[in-house]
N, C-alpha and C positions, 0 to 999 in steps of 0.2 A: 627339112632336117638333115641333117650331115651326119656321116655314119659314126663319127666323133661323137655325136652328142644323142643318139639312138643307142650306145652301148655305153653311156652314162646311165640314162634312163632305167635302160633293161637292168643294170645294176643296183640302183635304187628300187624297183620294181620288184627284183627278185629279193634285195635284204628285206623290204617288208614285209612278204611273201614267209619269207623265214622268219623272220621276229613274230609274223602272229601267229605261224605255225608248231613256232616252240613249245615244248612241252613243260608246264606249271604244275609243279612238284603238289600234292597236297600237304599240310600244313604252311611256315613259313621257312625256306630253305636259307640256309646261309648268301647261298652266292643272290637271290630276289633280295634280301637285306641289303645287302651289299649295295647292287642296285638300285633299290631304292633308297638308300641314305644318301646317294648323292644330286640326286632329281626332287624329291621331294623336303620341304620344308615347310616352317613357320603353319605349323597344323593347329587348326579349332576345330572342337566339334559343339554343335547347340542341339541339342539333344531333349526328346521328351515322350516318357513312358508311361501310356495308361495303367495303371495295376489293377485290375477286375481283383472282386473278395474270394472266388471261389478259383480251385488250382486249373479247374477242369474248362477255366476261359482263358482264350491265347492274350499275351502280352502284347497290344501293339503298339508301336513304336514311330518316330520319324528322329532322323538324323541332318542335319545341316554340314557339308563339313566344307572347310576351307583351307585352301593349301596354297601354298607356291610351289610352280612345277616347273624345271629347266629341261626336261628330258626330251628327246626323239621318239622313244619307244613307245608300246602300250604300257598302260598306266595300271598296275595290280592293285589290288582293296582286297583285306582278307575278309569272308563269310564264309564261318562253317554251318552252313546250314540246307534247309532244302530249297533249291530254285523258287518253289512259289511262295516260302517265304520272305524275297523280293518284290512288294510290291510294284513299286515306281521309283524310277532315276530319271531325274529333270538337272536342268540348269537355266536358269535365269527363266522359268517355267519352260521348256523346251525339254521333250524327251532326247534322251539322250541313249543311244546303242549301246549295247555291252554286248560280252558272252560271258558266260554263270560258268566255269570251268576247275572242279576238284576246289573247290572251298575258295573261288575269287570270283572274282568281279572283273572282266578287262574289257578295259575303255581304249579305244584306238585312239592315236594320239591326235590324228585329223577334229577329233570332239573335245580337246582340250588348247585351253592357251598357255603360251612362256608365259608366269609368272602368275599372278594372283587366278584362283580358278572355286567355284564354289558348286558343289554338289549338293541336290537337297534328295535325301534316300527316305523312302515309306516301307516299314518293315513291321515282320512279327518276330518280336525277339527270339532268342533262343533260349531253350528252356533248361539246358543242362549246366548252365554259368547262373541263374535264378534260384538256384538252393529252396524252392515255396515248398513252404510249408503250409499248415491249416490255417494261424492265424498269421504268419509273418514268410516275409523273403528278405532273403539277402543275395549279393552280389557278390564271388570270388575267384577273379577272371586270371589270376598270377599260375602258372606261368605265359600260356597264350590261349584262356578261355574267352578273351574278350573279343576274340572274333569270332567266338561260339554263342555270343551273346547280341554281336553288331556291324554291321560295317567299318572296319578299320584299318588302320598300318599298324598292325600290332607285330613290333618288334620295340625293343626297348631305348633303342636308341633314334629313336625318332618323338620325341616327347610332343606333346600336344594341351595346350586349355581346353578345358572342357566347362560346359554351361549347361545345368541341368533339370530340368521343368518334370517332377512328378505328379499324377494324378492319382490321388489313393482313395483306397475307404473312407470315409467319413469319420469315422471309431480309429484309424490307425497314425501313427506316427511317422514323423520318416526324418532320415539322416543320411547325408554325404558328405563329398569331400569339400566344397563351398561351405560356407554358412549362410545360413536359411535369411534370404530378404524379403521373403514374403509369402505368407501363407494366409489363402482363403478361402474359406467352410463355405461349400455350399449345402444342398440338403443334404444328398448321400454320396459327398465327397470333397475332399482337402485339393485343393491344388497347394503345392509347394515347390518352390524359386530361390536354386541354392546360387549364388554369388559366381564368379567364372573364377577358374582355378588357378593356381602358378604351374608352370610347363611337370605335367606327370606322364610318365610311362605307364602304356594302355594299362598295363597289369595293375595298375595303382587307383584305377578309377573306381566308384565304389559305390552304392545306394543302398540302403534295408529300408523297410516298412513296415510295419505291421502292430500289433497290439503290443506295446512296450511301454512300460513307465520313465518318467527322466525324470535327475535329478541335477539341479546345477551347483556346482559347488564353486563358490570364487572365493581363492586361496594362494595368498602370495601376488596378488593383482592378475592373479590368470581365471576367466572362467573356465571351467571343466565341466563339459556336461556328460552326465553318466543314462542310459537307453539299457533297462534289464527289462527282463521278466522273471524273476525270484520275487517269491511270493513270501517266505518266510520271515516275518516281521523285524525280529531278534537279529538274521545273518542280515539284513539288510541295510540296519541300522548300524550295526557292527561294522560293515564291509566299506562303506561306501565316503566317510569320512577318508578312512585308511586310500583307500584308489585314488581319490581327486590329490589328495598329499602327496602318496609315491608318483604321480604322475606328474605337480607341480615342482617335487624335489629332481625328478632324470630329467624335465627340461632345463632348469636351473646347474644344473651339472652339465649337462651338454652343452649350454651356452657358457660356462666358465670352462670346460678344457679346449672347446672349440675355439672360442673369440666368436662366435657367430650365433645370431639373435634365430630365436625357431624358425626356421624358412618358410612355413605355412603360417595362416591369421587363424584358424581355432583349432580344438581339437577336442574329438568327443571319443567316449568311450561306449563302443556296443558291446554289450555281455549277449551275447549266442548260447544257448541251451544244444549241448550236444554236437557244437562245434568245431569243425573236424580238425583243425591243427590247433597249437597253444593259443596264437594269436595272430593278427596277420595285418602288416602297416603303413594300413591305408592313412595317408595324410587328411586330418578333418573327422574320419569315422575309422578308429584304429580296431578291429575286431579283438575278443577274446573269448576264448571258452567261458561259459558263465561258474563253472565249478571250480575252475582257478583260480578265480577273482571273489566270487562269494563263499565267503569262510565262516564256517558258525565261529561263534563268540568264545570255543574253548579249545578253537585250532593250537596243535603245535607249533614250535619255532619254524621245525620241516618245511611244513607248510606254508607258512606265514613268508619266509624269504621267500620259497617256488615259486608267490604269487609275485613280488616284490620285483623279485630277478625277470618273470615275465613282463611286467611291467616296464621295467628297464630296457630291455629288451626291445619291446616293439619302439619304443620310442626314442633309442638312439638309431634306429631304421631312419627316423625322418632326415636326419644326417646323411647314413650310410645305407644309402638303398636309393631316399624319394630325394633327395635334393642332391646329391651325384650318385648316379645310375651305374651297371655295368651298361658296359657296350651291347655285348651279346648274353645270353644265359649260361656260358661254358664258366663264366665269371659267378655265377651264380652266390656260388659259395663267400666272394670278397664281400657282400656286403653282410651274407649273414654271420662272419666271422667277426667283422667290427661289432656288429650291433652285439655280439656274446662278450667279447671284448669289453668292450666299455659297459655292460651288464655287468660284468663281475664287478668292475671299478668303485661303481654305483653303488653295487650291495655292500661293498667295505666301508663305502662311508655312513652305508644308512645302517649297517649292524655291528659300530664301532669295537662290540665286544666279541662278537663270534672269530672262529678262527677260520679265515677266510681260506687260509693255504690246504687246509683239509676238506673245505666246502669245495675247490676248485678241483682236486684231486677225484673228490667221489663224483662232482659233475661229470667229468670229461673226460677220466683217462679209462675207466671200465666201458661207458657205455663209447668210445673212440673204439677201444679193442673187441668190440661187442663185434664189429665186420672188419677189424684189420687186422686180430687175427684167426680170420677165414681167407678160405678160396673165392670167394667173392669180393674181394675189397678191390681198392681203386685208388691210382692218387688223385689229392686235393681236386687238382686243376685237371679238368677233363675237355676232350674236343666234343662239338654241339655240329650237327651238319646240318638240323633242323628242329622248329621250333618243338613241333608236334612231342618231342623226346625229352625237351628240359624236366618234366616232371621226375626222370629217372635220375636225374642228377643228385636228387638229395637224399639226405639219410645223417647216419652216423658220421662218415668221414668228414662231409662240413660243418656238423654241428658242434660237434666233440674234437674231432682228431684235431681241425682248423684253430680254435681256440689253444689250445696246446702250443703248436707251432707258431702262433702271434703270439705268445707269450716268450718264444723261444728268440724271436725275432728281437722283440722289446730289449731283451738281455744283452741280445750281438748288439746291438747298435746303441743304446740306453735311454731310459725312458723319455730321458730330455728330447731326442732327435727325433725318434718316432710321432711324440707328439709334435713339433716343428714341422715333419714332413706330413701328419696329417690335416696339420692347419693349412698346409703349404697347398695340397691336394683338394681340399673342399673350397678354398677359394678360387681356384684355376679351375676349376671344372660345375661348376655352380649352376643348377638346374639344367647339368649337361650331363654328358656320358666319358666314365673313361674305365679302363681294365687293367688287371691284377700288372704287365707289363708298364704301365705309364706311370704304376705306385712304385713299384720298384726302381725301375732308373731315377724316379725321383728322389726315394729315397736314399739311392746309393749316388748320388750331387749332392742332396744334401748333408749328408753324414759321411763322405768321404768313406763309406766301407765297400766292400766287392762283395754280392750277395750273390754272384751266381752260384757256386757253390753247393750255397746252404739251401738256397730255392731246388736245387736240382734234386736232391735227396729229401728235400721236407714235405716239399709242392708238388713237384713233379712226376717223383715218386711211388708205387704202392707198397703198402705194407709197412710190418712194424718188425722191428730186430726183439727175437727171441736170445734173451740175456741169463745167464747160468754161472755162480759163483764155484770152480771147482778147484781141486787142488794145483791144479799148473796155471787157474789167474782167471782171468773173469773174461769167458769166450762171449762172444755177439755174433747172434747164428740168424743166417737170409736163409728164411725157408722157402726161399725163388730159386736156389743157388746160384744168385749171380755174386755170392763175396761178397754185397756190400756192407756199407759203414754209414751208422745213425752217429756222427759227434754230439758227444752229450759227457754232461758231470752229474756223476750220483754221491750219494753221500751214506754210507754204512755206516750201521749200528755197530759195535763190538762189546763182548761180554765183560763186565767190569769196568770199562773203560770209560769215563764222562763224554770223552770228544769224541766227533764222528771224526770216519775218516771219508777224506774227499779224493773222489777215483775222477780220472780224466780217460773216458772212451774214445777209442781213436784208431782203434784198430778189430780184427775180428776173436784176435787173442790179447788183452792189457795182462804183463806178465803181474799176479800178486799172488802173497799167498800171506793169508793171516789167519787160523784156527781160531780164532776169537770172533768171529764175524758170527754174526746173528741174523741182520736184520738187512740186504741189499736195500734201495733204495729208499731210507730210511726217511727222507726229508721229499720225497716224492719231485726229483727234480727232473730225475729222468722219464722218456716215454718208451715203452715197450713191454712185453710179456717176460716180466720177471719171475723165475719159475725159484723154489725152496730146496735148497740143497735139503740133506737129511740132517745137516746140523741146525739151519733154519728148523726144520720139523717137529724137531725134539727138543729144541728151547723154546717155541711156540708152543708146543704141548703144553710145556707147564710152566710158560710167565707172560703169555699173552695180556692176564688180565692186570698185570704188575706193569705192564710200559705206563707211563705217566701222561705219555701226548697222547690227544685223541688220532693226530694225523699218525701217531709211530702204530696203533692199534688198526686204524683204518687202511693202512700199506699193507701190514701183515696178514687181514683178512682177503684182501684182495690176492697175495702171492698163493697164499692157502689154495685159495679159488682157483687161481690160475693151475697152481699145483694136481686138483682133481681135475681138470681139461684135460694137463698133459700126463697122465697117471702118474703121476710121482706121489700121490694121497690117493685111499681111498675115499669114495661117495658117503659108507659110513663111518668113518673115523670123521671125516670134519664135520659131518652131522652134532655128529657127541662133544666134536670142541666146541660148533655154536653152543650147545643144550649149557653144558659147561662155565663158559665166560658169558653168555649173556646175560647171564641171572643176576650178575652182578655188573655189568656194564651199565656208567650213567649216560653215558653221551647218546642222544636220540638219534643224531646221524649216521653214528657207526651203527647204532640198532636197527636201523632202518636199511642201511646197505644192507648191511649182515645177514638180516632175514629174509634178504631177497636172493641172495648167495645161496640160502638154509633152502628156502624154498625150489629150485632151479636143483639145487642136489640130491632132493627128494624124490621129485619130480622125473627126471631125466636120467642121473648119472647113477643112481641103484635098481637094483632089480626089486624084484615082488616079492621076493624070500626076503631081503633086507628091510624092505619095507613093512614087510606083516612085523620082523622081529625088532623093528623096531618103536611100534605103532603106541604100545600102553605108552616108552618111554618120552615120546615125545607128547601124549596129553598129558601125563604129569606134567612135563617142564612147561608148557603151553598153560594149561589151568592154576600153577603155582604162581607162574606170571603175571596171570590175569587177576587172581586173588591177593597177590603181594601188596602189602601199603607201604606203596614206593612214592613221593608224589613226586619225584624231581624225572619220574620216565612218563611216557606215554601210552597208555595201552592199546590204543589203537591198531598198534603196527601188530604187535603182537596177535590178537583179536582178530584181523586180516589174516593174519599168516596161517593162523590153524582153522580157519573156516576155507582156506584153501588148498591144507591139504589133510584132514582130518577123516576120517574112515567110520571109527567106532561109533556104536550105536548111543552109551554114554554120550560122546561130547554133542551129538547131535541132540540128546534129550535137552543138553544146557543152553543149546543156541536156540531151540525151538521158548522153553521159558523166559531165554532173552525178550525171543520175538514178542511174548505176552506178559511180558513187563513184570517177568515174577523177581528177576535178577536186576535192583538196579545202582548203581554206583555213580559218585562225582567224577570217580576221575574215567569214566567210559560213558562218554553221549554221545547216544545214537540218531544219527540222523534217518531222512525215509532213503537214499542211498545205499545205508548199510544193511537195512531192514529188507529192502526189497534184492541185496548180497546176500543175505540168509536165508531169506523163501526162495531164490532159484538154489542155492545150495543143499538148503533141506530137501527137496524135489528131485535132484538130480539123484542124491545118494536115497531117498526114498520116496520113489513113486505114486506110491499110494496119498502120497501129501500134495498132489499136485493140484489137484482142484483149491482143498482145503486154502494154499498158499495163494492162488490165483485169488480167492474170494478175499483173503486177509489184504491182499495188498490193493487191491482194486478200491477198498474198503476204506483206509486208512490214509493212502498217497494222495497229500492233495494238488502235487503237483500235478498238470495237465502235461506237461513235457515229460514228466518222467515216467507219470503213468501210462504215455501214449510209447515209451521207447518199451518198456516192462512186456506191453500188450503184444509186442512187435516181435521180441525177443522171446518172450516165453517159449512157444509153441516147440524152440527148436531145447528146451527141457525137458521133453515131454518122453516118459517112458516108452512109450509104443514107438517102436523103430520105423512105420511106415510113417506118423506125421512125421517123424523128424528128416525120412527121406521126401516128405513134401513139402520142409521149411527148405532142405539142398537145392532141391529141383528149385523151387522158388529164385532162388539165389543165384542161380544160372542166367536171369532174366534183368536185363539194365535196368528196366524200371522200377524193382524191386528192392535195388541197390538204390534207391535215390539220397537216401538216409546213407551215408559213406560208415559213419559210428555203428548204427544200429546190426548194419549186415557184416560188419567184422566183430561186433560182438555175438550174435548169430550162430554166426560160422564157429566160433570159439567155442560156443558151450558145444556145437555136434560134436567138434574133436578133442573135446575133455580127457583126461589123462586116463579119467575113469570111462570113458566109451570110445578109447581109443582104435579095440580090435577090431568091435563094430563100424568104426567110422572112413577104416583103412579103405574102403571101396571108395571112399569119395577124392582122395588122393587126385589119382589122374584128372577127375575133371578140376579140381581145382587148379593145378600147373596149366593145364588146356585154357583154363578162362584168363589168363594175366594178362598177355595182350590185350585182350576186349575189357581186363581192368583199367590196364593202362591207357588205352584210348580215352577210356570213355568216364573216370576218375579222378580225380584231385591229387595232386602231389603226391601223399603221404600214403594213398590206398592200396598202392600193389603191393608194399611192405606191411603193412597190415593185414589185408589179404591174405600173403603167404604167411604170417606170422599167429594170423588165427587160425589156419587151419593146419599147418605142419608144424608146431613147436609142443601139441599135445602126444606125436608120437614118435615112437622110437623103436619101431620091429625092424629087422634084416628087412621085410616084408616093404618098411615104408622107403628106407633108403635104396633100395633095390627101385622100387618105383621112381622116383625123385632120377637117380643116375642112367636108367634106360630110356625119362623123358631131355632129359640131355641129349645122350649119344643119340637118338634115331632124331635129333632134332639140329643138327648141326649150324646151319644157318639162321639160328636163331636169334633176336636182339640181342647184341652183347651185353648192354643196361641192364638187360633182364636176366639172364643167363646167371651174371654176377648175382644180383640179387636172391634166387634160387639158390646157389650156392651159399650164398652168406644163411638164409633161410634155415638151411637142412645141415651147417655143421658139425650141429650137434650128432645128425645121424652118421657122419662122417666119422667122428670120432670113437664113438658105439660100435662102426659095424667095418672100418678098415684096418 
């Protein structure tokens, strides 16, 4: 050997030396994606999972997977799980080496070939992506649980078929994202053979089982098969015509504004008892909360679109999410912005008479401003470094704010072009991946406009412009203090005057001055904290209930609201304007907003002197409500509202004879939901009822979900202050939390408005557990989490907590940090 080709070697030597010694970040890091997008491809996985009846037997599993591999290096597979739940890795039955290292699998590349390469993996599943329950489980691997669940490439831009073979109970059901070619009964168990998939991102992959009824509905030439468990005959029968419809009307809508036929061959619908987001769109088995969806038969209009719009919803996902992908998760928000997007579209056509422009206002522009304006918020589009964090990505700013700004976009550009460049976009990228950049220059080719701009300040951006009509013109104040500027047109009200007048923002001062103005942003076009001069105040005072639109009534309660945030109204003065104009309010939507306004100002923004003194006046207005024979409102809303914030011993005597059916009326039917709403109510505010309420409801409920969340929950209503510090303690403990719903409802009642002083000691551990929320949780849980257990108080005491767990905490996840901030603004507001 020549010394030439001895210090070749040594070179090659020492880079693989280095390549296996590098260190593998735990979850999935940007730059291993990165990586492996370009090595790996053309992914299957054939897959097949025993499902034992009882929770307390391991899931075991085996996986097949297939790939094409071009790479040099070692080969990562993500597994989060424990070493010895890796049984065996073979190939062409030939074990094959690895090292088990921080959640992977790495395979030296000497044990793989260029190009077609098949792995067969014997595993025990992972249990915290299995949601099991008593009689059923489901699978919800989005954002990267699916390697919490299996061996994978779980990142989203590596799409893969999947082939799926379950073994279940004998007695249970099951659905995925295939359709079922073959199912056969043995004594005490189903095997079932779902069809192989078209290319889905891991997070999309999907399986339930367990005791479920189906129903198939074929409508429009599409079957629809529906998987509940409601038991309730009436909402059953009611619910379930209505779901297979709305779900044949938004594919039918999708395939006419797309040009493009459903991308997937079926699609079923799983109603989930007590599941933890609206819905979630899985191709073939589309999840939903079952409460959503199943509607007694004398639901509101409220209601009746919420469900409509979720529906919509999940189903233009299969569009915008399952058949073009983001790249990474920092994109997260591009798909769930379409699917709100084309939701709204949907509902304009299926509730030709509703007034859509004020259903989309009270959607999105309150609960957007709900963390935009906090110290917490964030813009749109956020950087992802690693997979393990997507879950912090979501919240209000993409659900709300995102919507908003696609609407803003549609406007710049016109709806003709946008739709163009979304047809343009879903065929170029077709069971592939692309991000919020590859939309935009596409769309700025196609439409000839320059979006940087507006991307800069809408997308890129945080925050929202605080807007203020005063005498030298209509200022727009950055409360970052960086100056900036929201371009936007509003449209104001003026006193006497028919016409609005139209304002063009543009600046941080637009000089105007007009003494006739009433009503800023009257037509709801602008986004931002529009706060009530005092001449706003005082012609709201006294002709709120005189505006004509329900959107000029629905703006005005919202400035109101903004107005108590920012002290320009007191907490009880717009108390007494709700008490005031509701009385006489038809519109169910504004009533429905309104009293969530009423209730958050009762709650939070008065003291306990205000509250006592105002206590008779609001059970009067509250029980004239309920007594009023009104039929064109709903009593319902109202009905919630004072069972949640009601004191006196009276209104408790009236809810207790609700409970025993001494009080009953047409237009208020009570479900076992509301019922089992009034026995933890009555028990909290008196004690001594607590058995009594435990024995009525155990008695009564015959749901098994409901009664099994009830049993779960109770303990932490419980008068004696040590169990309740043994349901907290409980709570500390992951497995405890396995139920995501039940342990932030939990958590909720300990820090009740009414056991708030007591409950302040639990503060600190609950900021301490977020992290180990966030780990070990689902999307939606650490906002939950903090929002169950800090939005019940409001001492110096709590916020003094909350900001010394900040400062002594300085390197803390930024994701979360914010969130904590957005959490506790209210005590910000109260105590600086």
């Amino acid at each position: 050997m020549t010394r030439f080709s001895f210090l070749i070697l040594s070179c090659i030597l020492l880079a693989s030396c280095g390549e296996q010694n590098k260190e593998i970040e735990r979850g999935v890091s940007r730059e291993l994606a990165r990586e492996r997008k370009t090595t790996v491809g053309g992914v299957r996985y054939d897959l097949y999972f025993s499902i034992p009846e009882t929770r307390e037997e391991a899931v075991t599993a085996e996986s097949r997977i297939t790939f094409e591999y071009t790479g040099n290096s070692s080969l990562v597979i993500d597994f989060k799980a424990r070493k010895e739940q890796l049984l065996t890795l073979t190939s062409e039955g030939k074990r094959v080496p690895y090292t088990f290292k921080n959640e992977h699998i790495v395979i030296h590349p000497k044990y793989l070939k260029q190009g077609r390469n098949v792995l067969d993996i014997k595993f025990i599943a992972g249990e915290n992506a299995l949601n099991r329950r008593e009689e059923y489980l489901y699978t919800l691997l989005v954002p990267d649980r699916c390697r919490s669940l299996m061996p994978c490439f779980d990142q989203p831009d590596i799409k893969g078929r999947f082939k799926l073979i379950l073994k279940v109970p004998s007695t249970w059901k099951a659905v995925a994202n295939g359709e079922i070619i073959r199912e056969e009964s043995f004594h005490d168990y189903t095997l079932y053979e779902f069809e192989e998939t078209k290319p889905l991102s891991t997070y999309l992959f999907a399986f339930t089982t367990g005791k479920f009824e189906r129903a198939d509905q074929y409508i429009g030439g599409r079957w629809v098969g529906i998987y509940y468990r409601e038991r309730d005959t009436a909402t059953v029968n009611a619910s379930i015509p209505v779901i297979a419809n709305e779900v044949r009307y938004s594919l039918f809508w999708m395939e006419r504004y797309t040009g493009i036929a459903y991308p997937f061959r079926t699609y079923n619908v799983v109603a989930i008892p007590d599941f933890q987001f609206g819905g979630m769109e899985h191709p073939g088995a589309t999840y939903f909360n079952a409460s959503r969806l199943f509607l007694s038969p004398d639901a509101d209009e409220v209601a009746r679109m919420r469900r409509s719009e979720l529906i919509a919803h999940e189903t233009a996902h299969m569009w915008f999410g399952d058949f073009v992908t983001m790249k990474w998760f920092d994109d997260v928000w591009l798909k769930e912005v379409f699917a709100g997007f084309m939701a709204d579209k949907i509902l304009t056509d299926l509730y030709p008479r509703a007034d859509h422009q004020m259903n989309f206002f009270m959607n999105h522009h309150e609960p957007a401003l709900r963390t935009d304006r906090t110290r917490g918020t964030h813009p749109i589009a956020r950087p992802l470094d690693n997979l393990k964090d997507a879950g912090t990505l979501y919240g209000d700013i993409i659900y709300h704010k995102a919507p908003i700004v696609m609407r803003m976009l549609e406007q710049e550009i016109s709806p003709y072009e946008l739709q163009r460049g979304l047809c343009l976009y879903l065929r170029r990228w077709s069971y592939s991946n692309a991000d919020w950049n590859d939309l935009v220059h596409l769309l700025q080719n196609s439409s000839g406009r320059d979006l940087q701009a507006w991307n800069t300040i809408w997308v890129m951006e945080k925050g929202a412009p605080v807007i203020e009509f005063l005498d030298e013109g209509v200022i727009m104040r950055d409360e970052w203090g960086k100056g900036r500027v929201w371009p936007q047109r509003v449209y104001a009200m003026r006193l006497g005057i028919p016409n609005f007048l139209s304002i063009d923002l543009v600046d941080t001062l637009t000089r105007f001055r007009d003494q006739s103005l009433v009503l800023p942003n009257c037509h709801a076009t602008g986004y931002g904290v529009f706060l009530p001069n005092e001449n706003t105040i005082h012609f709201l005072n006294d002709n709120i209930g005189r505006l004509q639109n329900p959107l000029h009534r629905a703006v005005a309660w919202q400035e109101l609201y903004e107005g108590v945030l920012y002290n320009k109204l007191k907490g009880e003065s717009f108390i007494r304007l709700c008490m005031k104009y509701l009385s006489t309010e038809s519109n169910n939507f504004v009533i429905q907003k309104t009293l969530s306004f009423m209730v958050t100002a009762h709650n939070t923004y008065i003291d306990e002197g205000a509250r006592q003194l105002l206590r008779d006046e609001l059970d009067r207005f509250f029980m004239t409500m309920l007594f009023k024979n009104r039929k064109e409102i709903h009593k319902k809303p109202f009905f919630r509202a004072l069972l949640a914030i009601y004191s006196s011993r009276d209104v408790g005597n009236y809810f207790l004879k609700v409970l025993r059916g001494q009080y009953r009326r047409e237009d208020l039917v009570l479900q076992d939901e509301d019922r089992v709403a009034i026995a933890c109510n009555l028990a909290l505010r008196d004690p001594s009822l607590h058995e009594q309420m435990k024995r009525y409801i155990t008695r009564t409920v015959k749901s098994k979900d409901l009664l099994d969340r009830f049993l779960y929950v109770y303990p932490a209503i419980s008068g004696d202050k040590q169990a309740r510090d043994s349901v907290f303690n409980a709570l500390m403990l992951v497995e405890n939390r396995a139920n995501e719903v039940w342990a932030a409802d939990a958590l909720r009642w300990l820090n009740h408005p009414r056991r708030k002083s007591e409950a302040e000691e639990y503060i600190p551990a609950i900021l301490s557990k977020l992290q180990e929320i966030q780990e070990t949780g689902d999307i939606f849980f650490p906002v939950n989490w903090l929002d169950a257990g800090l939005s019940g108080h409001t001492s110096k005491y709590a916020y003094t907590v909350t900001r010394n767990f900040l400062d002594k905490n300085p390197n803390y996840p930024e994701n979360l940090r914010l969130k904590i901030l957005a959490a506790t603004d209210h005590l910000r507001r109260l105590h600086e």
